[in-house]
Every structure is written in C-alpha cells, then in structure tokens.
C-alpha positions as CSV (number, residue, x, y, z in Angstrom):
1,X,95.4,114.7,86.2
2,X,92.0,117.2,87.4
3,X,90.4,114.0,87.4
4,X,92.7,112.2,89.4
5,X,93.0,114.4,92.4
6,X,89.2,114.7,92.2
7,X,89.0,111.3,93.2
8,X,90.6,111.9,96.0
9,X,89.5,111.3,99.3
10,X,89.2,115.0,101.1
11,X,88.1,116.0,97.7
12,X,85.3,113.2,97.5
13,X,83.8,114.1,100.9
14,X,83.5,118.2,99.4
15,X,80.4,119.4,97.9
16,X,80.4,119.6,94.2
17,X,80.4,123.5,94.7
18,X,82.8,123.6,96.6
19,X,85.0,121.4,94.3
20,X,84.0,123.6,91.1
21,X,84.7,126.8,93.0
22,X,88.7,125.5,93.8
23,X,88.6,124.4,90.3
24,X,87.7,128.1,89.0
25,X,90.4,129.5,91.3
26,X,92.5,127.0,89.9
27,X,92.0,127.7,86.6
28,X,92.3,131.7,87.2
29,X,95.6,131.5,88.7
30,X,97.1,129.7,85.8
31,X,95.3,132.2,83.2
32,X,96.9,135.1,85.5
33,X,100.4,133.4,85.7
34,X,101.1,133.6,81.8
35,X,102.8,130.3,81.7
36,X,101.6,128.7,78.6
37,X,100.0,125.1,78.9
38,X,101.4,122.9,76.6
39,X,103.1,119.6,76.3
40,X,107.1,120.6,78.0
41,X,110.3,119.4,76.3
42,X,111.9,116.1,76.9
43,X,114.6,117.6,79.4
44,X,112.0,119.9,81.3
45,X,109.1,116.6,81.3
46,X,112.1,114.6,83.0
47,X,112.5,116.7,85.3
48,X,109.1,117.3,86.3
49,X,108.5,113.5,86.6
50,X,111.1,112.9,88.9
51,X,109.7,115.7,91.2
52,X,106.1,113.9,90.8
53,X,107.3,110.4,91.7
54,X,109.2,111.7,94.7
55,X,106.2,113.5,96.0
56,X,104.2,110.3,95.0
57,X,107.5,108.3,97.4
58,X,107.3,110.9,100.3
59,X,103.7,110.4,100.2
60,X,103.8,106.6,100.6
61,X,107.0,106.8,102.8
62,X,104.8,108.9,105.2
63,X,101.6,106.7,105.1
64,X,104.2,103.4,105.8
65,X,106.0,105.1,108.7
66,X,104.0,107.8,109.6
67,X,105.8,110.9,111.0
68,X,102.6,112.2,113.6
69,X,99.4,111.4,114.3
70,X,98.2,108.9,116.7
71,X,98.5,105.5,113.9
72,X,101.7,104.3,113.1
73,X,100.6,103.7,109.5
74,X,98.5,105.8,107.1
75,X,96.7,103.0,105.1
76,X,94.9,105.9,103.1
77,X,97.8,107.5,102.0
78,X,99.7,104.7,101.1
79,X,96.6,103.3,98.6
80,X,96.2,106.9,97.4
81,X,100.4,106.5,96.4
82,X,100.1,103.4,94.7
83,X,97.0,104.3,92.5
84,X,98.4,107.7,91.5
85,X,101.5,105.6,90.5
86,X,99.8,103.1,88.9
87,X,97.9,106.4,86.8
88,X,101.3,107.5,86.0
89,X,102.5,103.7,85.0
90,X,99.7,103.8,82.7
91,X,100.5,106.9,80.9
92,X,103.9,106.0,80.7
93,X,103.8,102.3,80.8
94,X,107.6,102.6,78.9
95,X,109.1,104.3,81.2
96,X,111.2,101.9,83.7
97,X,111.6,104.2,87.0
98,X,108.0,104.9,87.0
99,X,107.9,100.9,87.2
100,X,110.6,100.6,89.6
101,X,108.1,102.8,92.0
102,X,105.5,101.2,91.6
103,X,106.7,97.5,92.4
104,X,108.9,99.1,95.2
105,X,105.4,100.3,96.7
106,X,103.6,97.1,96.0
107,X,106.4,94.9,97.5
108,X,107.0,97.7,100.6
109,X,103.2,97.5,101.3
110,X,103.3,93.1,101.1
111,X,105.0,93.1,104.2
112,X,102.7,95.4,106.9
113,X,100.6,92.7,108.0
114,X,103.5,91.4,109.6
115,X,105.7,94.5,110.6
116,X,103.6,94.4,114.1
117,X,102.4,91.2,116.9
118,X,99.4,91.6,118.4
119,X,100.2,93.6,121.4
120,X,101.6,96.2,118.2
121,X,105.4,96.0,118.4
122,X,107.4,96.4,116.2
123,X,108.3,92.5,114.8
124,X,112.1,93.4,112.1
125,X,112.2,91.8,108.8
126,X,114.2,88.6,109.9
127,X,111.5,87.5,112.4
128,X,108.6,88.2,110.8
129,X,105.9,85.7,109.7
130,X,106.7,85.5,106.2
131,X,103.3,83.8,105.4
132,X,101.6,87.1,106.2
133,X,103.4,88.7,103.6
134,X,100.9,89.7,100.7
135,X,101.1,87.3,97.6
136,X,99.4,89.4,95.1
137,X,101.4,92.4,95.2
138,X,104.3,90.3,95.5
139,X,104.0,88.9,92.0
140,X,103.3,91.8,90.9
141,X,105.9,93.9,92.2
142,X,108.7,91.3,91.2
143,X,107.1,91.3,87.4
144,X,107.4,95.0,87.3
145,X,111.4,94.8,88.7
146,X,112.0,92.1,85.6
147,X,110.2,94.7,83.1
148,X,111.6,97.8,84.6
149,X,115.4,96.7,84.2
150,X,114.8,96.3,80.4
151,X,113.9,99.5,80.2
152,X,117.0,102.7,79.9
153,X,119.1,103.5,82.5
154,X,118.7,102.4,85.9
155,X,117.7,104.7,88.4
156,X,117.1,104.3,92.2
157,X,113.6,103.2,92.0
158,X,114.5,100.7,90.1
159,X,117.4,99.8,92.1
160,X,115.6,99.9,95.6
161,X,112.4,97.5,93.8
162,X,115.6,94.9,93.3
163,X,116.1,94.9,96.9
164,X,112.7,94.6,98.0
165,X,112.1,91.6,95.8
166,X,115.3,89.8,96.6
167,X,113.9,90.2,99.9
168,X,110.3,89.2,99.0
169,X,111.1,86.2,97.5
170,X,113.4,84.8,100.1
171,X,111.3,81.9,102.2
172,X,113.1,83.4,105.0
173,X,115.7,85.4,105.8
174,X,118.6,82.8,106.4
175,X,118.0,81.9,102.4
176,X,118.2,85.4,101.3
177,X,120.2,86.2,98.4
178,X,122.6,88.8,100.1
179,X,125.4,88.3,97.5
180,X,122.5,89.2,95.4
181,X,121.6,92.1,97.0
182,X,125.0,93.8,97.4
183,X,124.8,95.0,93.9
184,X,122.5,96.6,93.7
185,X,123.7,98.4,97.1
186,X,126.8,99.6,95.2
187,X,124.8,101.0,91.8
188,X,122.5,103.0,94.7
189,X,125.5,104.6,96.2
190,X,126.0,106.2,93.0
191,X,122.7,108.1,93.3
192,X,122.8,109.0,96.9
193,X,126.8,108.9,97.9
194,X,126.4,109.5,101.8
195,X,124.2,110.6,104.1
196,X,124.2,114.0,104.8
197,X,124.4,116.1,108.6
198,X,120.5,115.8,109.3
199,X,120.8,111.7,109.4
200,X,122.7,112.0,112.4
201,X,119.3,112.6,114.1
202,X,117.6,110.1,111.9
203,X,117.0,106.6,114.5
204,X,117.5,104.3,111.3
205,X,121.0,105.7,110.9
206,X,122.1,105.1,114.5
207,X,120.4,101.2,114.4
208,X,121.8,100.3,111.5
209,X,125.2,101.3,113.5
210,X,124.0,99.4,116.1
211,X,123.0,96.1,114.4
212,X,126.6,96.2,113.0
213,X,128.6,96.8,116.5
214,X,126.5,94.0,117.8
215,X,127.2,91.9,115.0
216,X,130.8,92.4,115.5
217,X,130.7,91.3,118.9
218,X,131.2,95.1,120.3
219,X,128.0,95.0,122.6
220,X,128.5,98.7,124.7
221,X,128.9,100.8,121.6
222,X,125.7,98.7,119.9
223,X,124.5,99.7,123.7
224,X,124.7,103.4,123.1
225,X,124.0,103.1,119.5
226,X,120.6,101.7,120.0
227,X,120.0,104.3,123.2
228,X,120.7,107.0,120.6
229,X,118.2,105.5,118.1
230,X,115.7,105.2,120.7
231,X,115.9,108.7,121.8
232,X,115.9,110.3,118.0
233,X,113.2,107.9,117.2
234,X,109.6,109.7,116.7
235,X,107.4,106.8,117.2
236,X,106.6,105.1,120.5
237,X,107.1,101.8,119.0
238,X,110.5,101.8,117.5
239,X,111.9,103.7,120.7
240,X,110.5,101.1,122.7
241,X,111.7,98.9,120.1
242,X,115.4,100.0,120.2
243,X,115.2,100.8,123.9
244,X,114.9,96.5,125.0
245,X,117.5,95.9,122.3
246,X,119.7,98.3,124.4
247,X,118.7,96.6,127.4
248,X,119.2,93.3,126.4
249,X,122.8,94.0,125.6
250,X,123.2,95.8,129.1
C-alpha cells in the first residue's frame, strides 16, 4: 500500500526527501500509537475494506461530478480511483464487491465523452451519442458484473455495476432493458432504504421528482421541481441545465 500512494500524483511531483521525511513521520506515529501491525481478523478486515472502497467511491464520485473547482470533472482523480481499485481487485481478485466497484467505475467513466455538446452542456443519458461511449471499459466492466455475481453475497457495488451495464449495453435508450433493471432497484433498496433529511437539498433528488411529474403529465409541479433542482444545484451546468427544463414547461 506505501507503494501505491507513492505513485501518486502530488506525491510524484515531491522531492525524494521530502517523501522519505513523511514516510519517517509516518512510521513514528504508528510506533508511538501501540497498535500492533498485523494481518486483522476476518470481521475487522471486512470492515476495513468497506471503509477503503467507499473512500476509493467518494473519490471517483468527486472526480465524475466534481463538487468545486473551476472543471466540472476531475479526470485525475477519477484514473487515480480506478487504479487504486484495480490494486485492491488484484489482491483480492475473489472478492465480488471489490469487482462490482471496479466495473461500476469503468462503465461510469465509458460514458463522459458524451455527458457534454460542444458548447459544454450538460447532454442526459437518453440523448446522448451512444457511439462516444468507451468500448474498452465497457467490456470490461460488463465481464466484471458476470464474475462479481458469482461471487457471495450481493452487495451494492455489485448491484449498482448491474445497472450501469444494463444501461451500457442498451443501443439506445428506447431498447433498454428496464424490466431488467427494476431488480436490481429493489435488492438496492435493501442497503440504502430512503434517503435521509440532507437529500432534500441534493438537486438529483428534486429532478428525479421532476422527471416523474412531467412524465405524468403534471407540468407546474415538474415546474417547481426542476426550479428547486436548479437552485440546490452546485454546478453551473446542471442549474442551467434544470433551469430551461423549467422553462420549457412554463
């Protein structure tokens, strides 16, 4: 694992003395804190790994959608998520939620060369030029989802890589496999019943509302939903985004 974050970026552009003198402090602090270093049991290693993949998740989440800054997407940071997954894949190349992030990242990342037009707005999933979408990771994200189901329970990783690639593989949107997807949907639930009271200032809560009053044919809520998502939305380009979709129901 020292060698791992050593390879990363901000730690590549340090010089090597530098490096070696956070490496001593390092190294000091875990002699000083008397925990001793050896392998943990089963139950405390499962833990641990589920905190390290959702701080690998948070870290890709934030370089897809990023939260501040002047770049809508942090290419770095998502590359630096997918090869610390693919690390952990590789040392536990068993273990069926560590492949379940890893495909969800790959087939997440296939689609950003079409999530923006050329003047950069914001282009959603069922208009988007499907022939943008990358091949490569495509494959191999859907391979992963086929060899992570085989393997224990199913966890949310898991679950959300089955989305992604039901979505992937669809030629377009019209011929995706919804009743397919609604499955999966359910089992997810069970991992993450509701949404709790900070959503309610999250714009992808609100939208989603709104996509489903228009769909029902109630334009002023879907209105004032999408209003509300534009306002609680943190990047220029999805409140400009959701702002003309209010307009063009008003």
């Amino acid at each position: 694992m020292l060698l791992v974050l050593c390879r990363h970026p901000a730690l590549s552009q340090a010089s090597e003395a530098s490096v070696t003198r956070r490496i001593s402090r390092a190294k000091r602090a875990i002699a000083g804190s008397g925990v001793p270093f050896r392998t943990p049991p089963r139950d405390e290693r499962a833990r641990r790994l589920a905190t390290v993949l959702h701080v690998l998740y948070l870290i890709f989440t934030e370089g897809y959608a990023a939260t501040s800054g002047p770049d809508p997407r942090r290419v770095d940071l998502t590359a630096e998520a997918i090869r610390l997954t693919e690390t952990v894949c590789g040392l536990l190349p068993d273990d069926g939620e560590v492949m379940g992030l890893l495909a969800l990242m790959l087939l997440t990342d296939a689609r950003a060369p079409a999530r923006a037009n050329a003047r950069g707005e914001l282009v959603p999933m069922r208009e988007q030029d499907r022939s943008l979408w990358k091949a490569g990771p495509i494959r191999r994200g859907v391979e992963l989802v086929g060899g992570a189901m085989t393997r224990g329970p199913v966890g949310p990783y898991r679950l959300q890589a089955a989305i992604a690639a039901l979505h992937a593989v669809a030629p377009s949107a019209a011929a995706t496999d919804w009743r397919r997807i609604v499955e999966p949907y359910r089992l997810l639930v069970k991992f993450s019943p509701g949404p709790d009271a900070r959503l309610e200032h999250d714009h992808l809560l609100h939208a989603a509302r709104a996509h489903l009053r228009e769909m029902s044919g109630d334009r002023d809520g879907a209105r004032e939903a999408y209003a509300l998502a534009a306002r609680c939305a943190g990047d220029p380009r999805h409140a400009r985004y959701l702002t003309a979709r209010a307009r063009r129901l008003g």
